[in-house]
C-alpha positions, 0 to 999 in steps of 0.5 A: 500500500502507497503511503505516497502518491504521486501525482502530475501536478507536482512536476516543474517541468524538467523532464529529469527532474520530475522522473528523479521526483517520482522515483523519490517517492517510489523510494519512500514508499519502500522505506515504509513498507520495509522491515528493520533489516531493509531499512538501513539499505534502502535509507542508503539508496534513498540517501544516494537518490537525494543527492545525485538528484540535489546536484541535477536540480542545482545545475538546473537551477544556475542554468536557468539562473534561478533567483533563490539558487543560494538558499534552495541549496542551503535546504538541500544541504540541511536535508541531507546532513538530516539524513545523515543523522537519520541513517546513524539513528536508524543504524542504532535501532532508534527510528522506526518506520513511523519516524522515516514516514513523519521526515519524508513528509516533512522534509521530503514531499514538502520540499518538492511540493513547496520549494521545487514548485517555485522553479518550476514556475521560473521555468514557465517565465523562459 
């Protein structure tokens, strides 16, 4: 059962991006789903997924000289020294699926939500 449901209104309209995206939500509806021993490598995976996909995003963003480059890039490095932390409690049996779920919310799905929707409507002003 999807806890994460994409859906097409939330692309900004770089095809890369938006695949890159959906695969983040396919990610986290893994990690939902997973048992203790699963989590910690899929948390990896997810991990990996975020910051291959944070450096595709900022090079879109300088391409198309995003106005608020600088500060989404502080979010991103925030988001991923987070789950750095995460990966470290869940290691030690300190988080559970319920904690991974409430942070992808959170952090995650807002961010594309709120944050990546912005880029997407500077890319309809070029």
């Amino acid at each position: 059962m999807s806890v994460f449901t994409w859906n097409d209104s939330y692309q900004i309209g770089d095809d890369n991006v938006d695949a890159q995206h959906r695969h983040l939500f396919e990610l986290a509806n893994q990690m939902v789903e997973a048992t203790d021993n699963e989590l910690i490598r899929l948390l990896m995976s997810f991990y990996r997924h975020v910051r291959e996909h944070f450096e595709a995003e900022e090079d879109l963003m300088k391409q198309v000289g995003f106005p608020d480059y600088k500060n989404h890039v502080q979010e991103h490095d925030q988001m991923l020294d987070r789950l750095v932390e995460i990966s470290k409690a869940v290691q030690l049996k300190q988080w559970s699926a319920n904690d991974i779920r409430a942070f992808i919310d959170s952090w995650v799905l807002s961010h594309i939500l709120q944050k990546d929707s912005i880029i997407g409507e500077h890319l309809k002003t070029l």
